[in-house]
LUMNU-852717 format. One line per field, with one value per residue (C-alpha): residue number from 1; residue in one letter; chain; x, y, z. Coordinates in steps of 0.02 Angstrom, whole numbers, plus 50000, padded with zeros to 5 digits. Layout:
BEGIN
nr (NUM|...)
rest (A|...)
kette (A|...)
east (X|...)
north (Y|...)
up (Z|...)
This chain:
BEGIN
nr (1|2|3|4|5|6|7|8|9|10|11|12|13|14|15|16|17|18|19|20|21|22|23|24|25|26|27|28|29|30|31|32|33|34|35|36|37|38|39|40|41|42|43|44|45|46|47|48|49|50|51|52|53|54|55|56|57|58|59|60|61|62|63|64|65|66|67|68|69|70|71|72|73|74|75|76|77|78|79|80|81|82|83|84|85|86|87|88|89|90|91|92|93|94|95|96|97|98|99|100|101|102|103|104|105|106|107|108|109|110|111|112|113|114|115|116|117|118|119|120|121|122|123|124|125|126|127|128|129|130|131|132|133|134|135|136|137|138|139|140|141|142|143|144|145|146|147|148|149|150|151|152|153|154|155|156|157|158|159|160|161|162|163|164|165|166|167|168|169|170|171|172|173|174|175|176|177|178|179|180|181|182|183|184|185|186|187|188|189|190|191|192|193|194|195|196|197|198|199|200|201|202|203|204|205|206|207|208|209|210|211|212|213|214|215|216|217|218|219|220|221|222|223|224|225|226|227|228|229|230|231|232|233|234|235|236|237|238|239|240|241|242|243|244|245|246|247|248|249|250|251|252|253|254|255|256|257|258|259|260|261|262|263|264|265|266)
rest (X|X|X|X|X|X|X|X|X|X|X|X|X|X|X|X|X|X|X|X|X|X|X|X|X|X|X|X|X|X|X|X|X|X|X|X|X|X|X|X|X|X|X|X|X|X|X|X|X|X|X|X|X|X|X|X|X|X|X|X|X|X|X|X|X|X|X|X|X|X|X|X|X|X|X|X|X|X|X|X|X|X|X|X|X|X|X|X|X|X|X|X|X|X|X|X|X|X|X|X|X|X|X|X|X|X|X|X|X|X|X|X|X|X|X|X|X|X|X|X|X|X|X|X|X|X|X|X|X|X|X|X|X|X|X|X|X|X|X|X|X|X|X|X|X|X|X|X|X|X|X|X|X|X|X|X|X|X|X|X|X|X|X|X|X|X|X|X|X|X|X|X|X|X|X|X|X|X|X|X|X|X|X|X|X|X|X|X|X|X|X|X|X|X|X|X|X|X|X|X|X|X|X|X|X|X|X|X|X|X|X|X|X|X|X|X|X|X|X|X|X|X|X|X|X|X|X|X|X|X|X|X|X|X|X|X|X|X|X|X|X|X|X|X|X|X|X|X|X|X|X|X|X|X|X|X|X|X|X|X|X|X|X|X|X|X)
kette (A|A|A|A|A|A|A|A|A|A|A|A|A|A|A|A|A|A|A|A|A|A|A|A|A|A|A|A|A|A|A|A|A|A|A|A|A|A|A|A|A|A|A|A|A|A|A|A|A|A|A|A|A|A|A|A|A|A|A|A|A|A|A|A|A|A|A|A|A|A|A|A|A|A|A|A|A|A|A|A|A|A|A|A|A|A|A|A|A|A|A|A|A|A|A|A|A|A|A|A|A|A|A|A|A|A|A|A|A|A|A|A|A|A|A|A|A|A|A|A|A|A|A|A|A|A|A|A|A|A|A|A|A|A|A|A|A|A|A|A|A|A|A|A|A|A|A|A|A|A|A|A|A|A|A|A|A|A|A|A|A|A|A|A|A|A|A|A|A|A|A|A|A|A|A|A|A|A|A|A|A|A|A|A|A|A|A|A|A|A|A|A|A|A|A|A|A|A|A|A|A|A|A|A|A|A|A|A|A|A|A|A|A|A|A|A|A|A|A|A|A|A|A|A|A|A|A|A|A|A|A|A|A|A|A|A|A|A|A|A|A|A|A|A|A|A|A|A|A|A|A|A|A|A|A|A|A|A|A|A|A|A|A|A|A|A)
east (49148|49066|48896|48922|48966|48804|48702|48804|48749|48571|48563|48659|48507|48376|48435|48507|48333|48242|48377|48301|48117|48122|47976|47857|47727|47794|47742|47688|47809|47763|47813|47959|48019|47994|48094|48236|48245|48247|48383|48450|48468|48531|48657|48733|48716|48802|48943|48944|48963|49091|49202|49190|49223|49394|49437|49426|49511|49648|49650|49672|49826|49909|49888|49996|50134|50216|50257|50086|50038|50151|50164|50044|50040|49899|49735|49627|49584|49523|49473|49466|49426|49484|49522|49439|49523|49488|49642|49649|49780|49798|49839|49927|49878|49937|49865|49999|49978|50072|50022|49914|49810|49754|49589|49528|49307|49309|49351|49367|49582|49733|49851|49951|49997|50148|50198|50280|50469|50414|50247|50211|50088|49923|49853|49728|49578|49634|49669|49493|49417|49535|49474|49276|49332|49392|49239|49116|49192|49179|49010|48940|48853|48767|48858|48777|48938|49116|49213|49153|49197|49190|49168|49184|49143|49148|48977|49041|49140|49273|49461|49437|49293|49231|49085|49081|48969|49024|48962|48964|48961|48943|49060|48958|48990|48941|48913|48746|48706|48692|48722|48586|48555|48669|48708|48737|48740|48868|48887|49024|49087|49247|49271|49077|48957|48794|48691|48690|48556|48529|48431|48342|48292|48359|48511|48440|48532|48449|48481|48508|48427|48456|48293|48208|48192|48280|48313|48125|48135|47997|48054|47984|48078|48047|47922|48034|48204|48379|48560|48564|48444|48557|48720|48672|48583|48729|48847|48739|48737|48543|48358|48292|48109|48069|47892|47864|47734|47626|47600|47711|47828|48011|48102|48299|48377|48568|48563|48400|48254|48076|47914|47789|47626|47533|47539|47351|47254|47260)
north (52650|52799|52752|52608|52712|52833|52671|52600|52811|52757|52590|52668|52792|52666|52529|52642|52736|52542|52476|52483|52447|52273|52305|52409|52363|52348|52493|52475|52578|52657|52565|52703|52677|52508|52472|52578|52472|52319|52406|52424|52255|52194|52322|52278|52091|52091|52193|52087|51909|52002|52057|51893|51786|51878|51861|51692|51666|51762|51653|51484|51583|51641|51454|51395|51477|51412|51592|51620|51457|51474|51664|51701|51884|51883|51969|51980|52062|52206|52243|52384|52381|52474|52460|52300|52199|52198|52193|52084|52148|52034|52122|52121|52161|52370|52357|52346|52261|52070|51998|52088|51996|52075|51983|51995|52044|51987|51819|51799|51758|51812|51945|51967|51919|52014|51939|52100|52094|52196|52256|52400|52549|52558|52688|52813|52707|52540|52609|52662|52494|52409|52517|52504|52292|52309|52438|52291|52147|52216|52280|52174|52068|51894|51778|51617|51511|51521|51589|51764|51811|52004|52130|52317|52429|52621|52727|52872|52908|53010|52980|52928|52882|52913|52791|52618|52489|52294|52145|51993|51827|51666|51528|51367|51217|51103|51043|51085|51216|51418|51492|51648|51676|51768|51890|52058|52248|52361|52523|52655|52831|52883|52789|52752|52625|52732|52602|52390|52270|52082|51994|51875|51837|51673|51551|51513|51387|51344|51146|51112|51006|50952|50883|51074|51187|51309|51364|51448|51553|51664|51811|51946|52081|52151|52163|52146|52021|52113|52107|51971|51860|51907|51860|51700|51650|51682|51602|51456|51473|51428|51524|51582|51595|51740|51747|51910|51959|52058|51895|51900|51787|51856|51740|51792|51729|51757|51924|51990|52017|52000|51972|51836|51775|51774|51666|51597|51648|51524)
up (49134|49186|49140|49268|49393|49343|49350|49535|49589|49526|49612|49782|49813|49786|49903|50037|50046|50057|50176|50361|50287|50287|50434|50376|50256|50094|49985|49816|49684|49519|49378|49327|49512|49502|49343|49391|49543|49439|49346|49502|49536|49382|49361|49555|49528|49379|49435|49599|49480|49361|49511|49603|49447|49434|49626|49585|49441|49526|49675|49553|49495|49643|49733|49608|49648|49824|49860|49884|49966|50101|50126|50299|50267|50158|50250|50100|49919|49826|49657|49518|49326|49210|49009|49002|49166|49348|49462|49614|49738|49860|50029|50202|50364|50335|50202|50078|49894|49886|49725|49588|49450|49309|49244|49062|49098|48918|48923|49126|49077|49177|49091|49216|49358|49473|49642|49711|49795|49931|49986|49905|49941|49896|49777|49848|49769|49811|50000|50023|49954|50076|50240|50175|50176|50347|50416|50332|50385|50553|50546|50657|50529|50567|50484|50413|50364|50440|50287|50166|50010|50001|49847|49849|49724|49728|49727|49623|49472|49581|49558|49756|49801|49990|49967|49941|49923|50018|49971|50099|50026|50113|50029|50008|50119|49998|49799|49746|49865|49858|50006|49962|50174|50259|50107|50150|50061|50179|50142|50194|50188|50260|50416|50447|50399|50352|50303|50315|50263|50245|50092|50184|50363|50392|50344|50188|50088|49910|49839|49665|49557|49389|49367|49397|49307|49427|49591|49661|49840|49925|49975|50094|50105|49948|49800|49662|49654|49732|49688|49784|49690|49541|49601|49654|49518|49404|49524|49512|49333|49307|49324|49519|49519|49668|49749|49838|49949|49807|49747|49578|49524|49458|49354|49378|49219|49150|49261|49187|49285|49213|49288|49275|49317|49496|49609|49635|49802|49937)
């Protein structure tokens, strides 16, 4: 666990120093810098997939108990691993915890799964991952589909962390398609969002195919693949090919990132 959080520290200072340079000629990194950042990626993408995975896995769980379909309070979710499960405490307005679901990361499995008598408090952690939720969610964000999926995760290893790092995820509107515009990387500390930055500068929506070999975007903001690029690929369970504006092409593959050849001069 704490070499995640080393490698979340790692990954936190290289996208928060490339956030608002989306505009400026993309500079070329050394290849140390550059493979961290690839690192980067992977590492946040991953974690991104894992904690998403066991939101919904919860959410299959709680639906089928009518306690949970019919009770309104419900306002959202937040998540935190630990030995080997991620909780998913399910929230009200306050926030105060309603359900919790313990997930297996092993085997993607509930454990557990407590529907609470009355809401209870949240612990310091979970309470700061609920009010970096809230400060994203109304970031001012453009949104690119009327319903989000969100993931927090802390940026440091502290018992309570003061920064955390939001992920806003479109939900598809439709089989076959992966909603990879309108993806967004919030970041907070305390009550503030310090930094906020979209993957891509349009409502992109990808379409599956069986018949390809995998999903292929260009993208422009960026010489080298992003969290982003990882996520959806394993949400879509199969390879994104990313052209960036150096003129390589990244193959994104099970969460790895590796590079391949040029694309030829027009």
């Amino acid at each position: 666990m704490m070499r995640l959080f080393l490698v979340l520290a790692l990954a936190l200072a290289c996208l928060a120093a490339r956030a608002d340079e989306a505009e400026q000629p993309l500079p070329t990194l050394p290849p140390d810098q550059e493979a961290a950042a690839v690192q980067s990626a992977e590492v946040m993408g991953k974690a991104v997939f894992q904690h998403e995975r066991a939101i919904a896995t919860a959410t299959d769980a709680v639906l089928k108990t009518p306690a949970f379909r019919n009770d309104t309070r419900v306002r959202g979710w937040i998540t935190e691993e630990h030995d080997g499960l991620i909780t998913v405490t399910f929230v009200d307005r306050r926030p105060a915890a309603l359900y919790r679901v313990a997930v297996s990361t092993e085997d993607d499995k509930v454990r557990e799964l407590t529907t609470l008598d009355q809401p209870s408090p949240l612990s310091p952690f979970e309470a700061g991952a609920a009010a970096a939720r809230e400060l994203a969610v109304g970031s001012g964000f453009q949104p690119c589909a009327e319903q989000y999926n969100t993931v927090v995760l802390p940026a440091d290893a502290s018992q309570v962390p003061h920064r955390w790092v939001v992920y806003l995820l479109p939900v598809a509107s439709g089989n076959q398609t992966v909603p990879l515009g309108g993806t967004y990387r919030v970041i907070t500390e305390g009550a503030s969002v310090i930094a906020q930055r979209a993957f891509t500068r349009s409502c992109l929506t990808l379409r599956q195919d069986r018949r390809a070999a995998g999903l292929y975007v260009t993208h422009v903001l960026d010489n080298i693949p992003t969290d982003a690029h990882v996520f959806w690929s394993l949400w879509a369970r199969e390879p994104m090919f990313v052209g960036t504006p150096d003129g390589r092409v990244w193959a994104v593959k099970q969460g790895k990132i590796t590079q391949g050849q040029r694309r030829a001069a027009s």
